[in-house]
N, C-alpha and C positions, 0 to 999 in steps of 0.2 A: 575569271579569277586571275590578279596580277601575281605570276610567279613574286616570293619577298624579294630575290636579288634583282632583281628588275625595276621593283619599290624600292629600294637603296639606292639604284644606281640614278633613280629620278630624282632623289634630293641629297645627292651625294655634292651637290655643287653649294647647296645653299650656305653652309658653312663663311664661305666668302663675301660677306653683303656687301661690302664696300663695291666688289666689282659687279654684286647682282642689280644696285643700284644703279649702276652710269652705263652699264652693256644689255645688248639682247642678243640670242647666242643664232648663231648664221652659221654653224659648222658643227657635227657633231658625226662621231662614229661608236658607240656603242656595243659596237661586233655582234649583234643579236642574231644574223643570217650566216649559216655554216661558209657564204662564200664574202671574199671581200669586195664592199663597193666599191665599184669601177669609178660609178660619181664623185665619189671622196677621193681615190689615191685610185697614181697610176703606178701598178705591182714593178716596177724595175727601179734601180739605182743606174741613174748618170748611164744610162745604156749609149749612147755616143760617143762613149772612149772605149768600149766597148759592144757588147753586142746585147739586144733583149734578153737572147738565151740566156747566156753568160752570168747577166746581172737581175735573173727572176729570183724573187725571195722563196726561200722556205717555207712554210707555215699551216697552220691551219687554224679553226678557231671553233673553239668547242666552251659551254661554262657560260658564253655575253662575254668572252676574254680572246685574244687575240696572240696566239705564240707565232712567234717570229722566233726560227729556228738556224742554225749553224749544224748540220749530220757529219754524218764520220764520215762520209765519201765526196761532200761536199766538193767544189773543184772554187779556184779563186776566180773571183768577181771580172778580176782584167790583168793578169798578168804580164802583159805587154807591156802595161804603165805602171799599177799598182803591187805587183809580184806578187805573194804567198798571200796575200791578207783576201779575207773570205766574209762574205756579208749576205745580209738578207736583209733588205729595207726596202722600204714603199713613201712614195713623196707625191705630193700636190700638184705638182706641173711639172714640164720641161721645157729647156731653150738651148738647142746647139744651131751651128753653120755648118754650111756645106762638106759632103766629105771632103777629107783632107786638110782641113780647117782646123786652126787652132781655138774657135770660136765655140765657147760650150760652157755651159753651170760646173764652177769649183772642178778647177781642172790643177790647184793649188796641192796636189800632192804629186804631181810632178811636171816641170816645166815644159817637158818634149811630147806633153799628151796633143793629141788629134785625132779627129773626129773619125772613127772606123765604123760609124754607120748610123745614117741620115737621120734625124726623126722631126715629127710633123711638132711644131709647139703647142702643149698641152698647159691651160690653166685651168684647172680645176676648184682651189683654194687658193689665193695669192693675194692676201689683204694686205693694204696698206694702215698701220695701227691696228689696236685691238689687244684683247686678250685671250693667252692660249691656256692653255690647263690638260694634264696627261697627268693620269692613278695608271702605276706601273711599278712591277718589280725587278729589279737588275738582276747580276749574275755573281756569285762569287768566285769565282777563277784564275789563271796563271794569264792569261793570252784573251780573255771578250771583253768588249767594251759595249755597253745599251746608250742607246742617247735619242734625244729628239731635240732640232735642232733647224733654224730655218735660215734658207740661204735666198738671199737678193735673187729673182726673177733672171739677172743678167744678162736682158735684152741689150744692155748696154754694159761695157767693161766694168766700168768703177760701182755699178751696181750688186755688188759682191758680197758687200758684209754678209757676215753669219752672227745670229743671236742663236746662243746655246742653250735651252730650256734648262737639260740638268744633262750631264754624261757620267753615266760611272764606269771605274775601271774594275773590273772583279778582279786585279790585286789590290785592291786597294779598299776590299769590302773583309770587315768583321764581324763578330757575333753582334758588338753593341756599338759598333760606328762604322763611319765611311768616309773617305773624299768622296766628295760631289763635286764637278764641275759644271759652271755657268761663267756666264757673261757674254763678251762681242769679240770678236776677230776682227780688225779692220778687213783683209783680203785689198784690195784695190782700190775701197772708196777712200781718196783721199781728204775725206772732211769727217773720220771719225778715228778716235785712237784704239789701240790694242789695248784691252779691257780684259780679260780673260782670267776669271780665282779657280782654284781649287782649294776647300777646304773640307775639315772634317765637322762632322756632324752626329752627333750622338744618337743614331737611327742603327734597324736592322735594316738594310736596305734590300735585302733579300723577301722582304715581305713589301705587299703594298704602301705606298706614299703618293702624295700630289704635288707633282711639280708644274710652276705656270710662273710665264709673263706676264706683264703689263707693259705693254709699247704703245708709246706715244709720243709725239711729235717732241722732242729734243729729253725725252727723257724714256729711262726703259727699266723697269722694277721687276727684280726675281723674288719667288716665293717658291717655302718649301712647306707641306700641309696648312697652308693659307697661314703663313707667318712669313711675313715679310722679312727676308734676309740679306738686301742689299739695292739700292736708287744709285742708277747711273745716270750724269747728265747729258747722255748722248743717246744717239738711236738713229738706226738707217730710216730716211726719208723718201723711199721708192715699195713695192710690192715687193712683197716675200712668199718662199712656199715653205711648208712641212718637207724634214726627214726625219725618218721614224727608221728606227732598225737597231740588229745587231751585228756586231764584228768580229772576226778572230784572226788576230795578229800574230805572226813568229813570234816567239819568246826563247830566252835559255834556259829562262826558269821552265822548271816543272814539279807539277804535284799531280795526288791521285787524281782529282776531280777534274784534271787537263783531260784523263782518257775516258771520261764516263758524260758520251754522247747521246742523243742531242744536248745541245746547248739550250734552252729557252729563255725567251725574254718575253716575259708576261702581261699584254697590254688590256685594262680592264676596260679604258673611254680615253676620247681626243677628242676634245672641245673648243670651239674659237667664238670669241664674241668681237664686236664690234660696238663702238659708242650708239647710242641713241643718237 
């Protein structure tokens, strides 16, 4: 007998024919097994400007849902380079250089990062085109940010852009809207422009939504519960990976729900198709 939410989450995609039509889906995470597949994501963020320890997520995954968590004793991600700010995220590959090396994936938050500890290059998911799709609920908070967001492979420098699925800021979440942020970062490829909206949207964002791309060769389309919300006519033309996580940044602000820990960011599915 198929548990219902199970049966839900099987035709939770169809809604979208447009892209059920032109794709067949070659990635899928589900969260069905109490532990996370190693096949789909490898558990650290950018651990070469840092360390594995340092940069393993939080989490567990209970429900077919996936919490990726932020705790009260939490320690930060890499405070050598990144200082106070504290994460728990899981991505599709990795690509740094040698220790010592300035050589490494999105090293763009701060110029003096280097490599402090080696790692073997992992591609696990890094398609080139396609579309992705993530049912997830943000945070409403003073200091976390939820995103998923895919960064150039950056086997080679200018292979850098970032496409941003959706990122929320939980200041910037209410009862009955939100800023969402999407779009593209150039980062280093110098054949794409800085693209990047935030806008508001008449959602609880604190409940389930589906956010997903479409990337395709000079053109790249966001969608928010399968309603097309913006066609940009650029798009990175090398392999990309998945990041998946949440954040917590210093702030001055503060409110109650800053001290009432964990933080969760609740992932129900992460899907990627590919054209026929």
């Amino acid at each position: 007998m198929h548990h219902p939410s199970m049966r839900k989450k099987k035709n939770s995609f169809s809604a979208n024919k447009v892209i059920n039509e032109k794709y067949r889906l070659v990635f899928e995470d589900h969260f069905t097994d109490h532990n996370l597949n190693v096949q789909n994501w490898f558990p650290f963020y950018l651990p070469h400007w840092s360390s594995r320890k340092k940069a393993a997520p939080n989490y567990f995954i209970k429900d077919s849902n996936l919490a990726l968590q932020i705790t009260k004793d939490q320690q930060p991600w890499c405070p050598e380079f990144n200082g106070e700010v504290k994460c728990s995220s899981i991505q599709t590959g990795v690509y740094a250089g040698p220790l010592g090396s300035g050589i490494g994936q999105h090293g763009f938050f701060n110029p003096n990062c280097v490599v402090t500890e080696e790692q073997e290059p992992v591609q696990l998911y890094t398609p080139q085109y396609g579309y992705v799709e993530i049912r997830a609920k943000a945070i409403q908070s003073s200091n976390n940010v939820v995103s998923l967001w895919m960064i150039g492979y950056e086997d080679e420098p200018e292979r850098s852009a970032e496409i941003c699925v959706f990122e929320v800021k939980g200041w910037n979440v209410f009862a009955d809207k939100a800023m969402i942020g999407y779009g593209i970062h150039q980062f280093n490829d110098p054949k794409l422009k800085e693209a990047f909206f935030e806008e508001e949207f008449r959602l609880d964002a604190t409940t389930f939504h589906i956010y997903a791309v479409e990337w395709e060769k000079g053109r790249t389309r966001f969608y928010i519960d399968h309603q097309l919300i913006r066609e940009l006519k650029q798009a990175p033309d090398y392999p990309m990976q998945l990041m998946l996580g949440v954040y917590e940044v210093p702030t001055e602000l503060h409110t109650a729900n800053e001290d009432a820990y964990p933080k969760t960011f609740l992932v129900d599915y992460v899907l990627g198709y590919m054209k026929e």
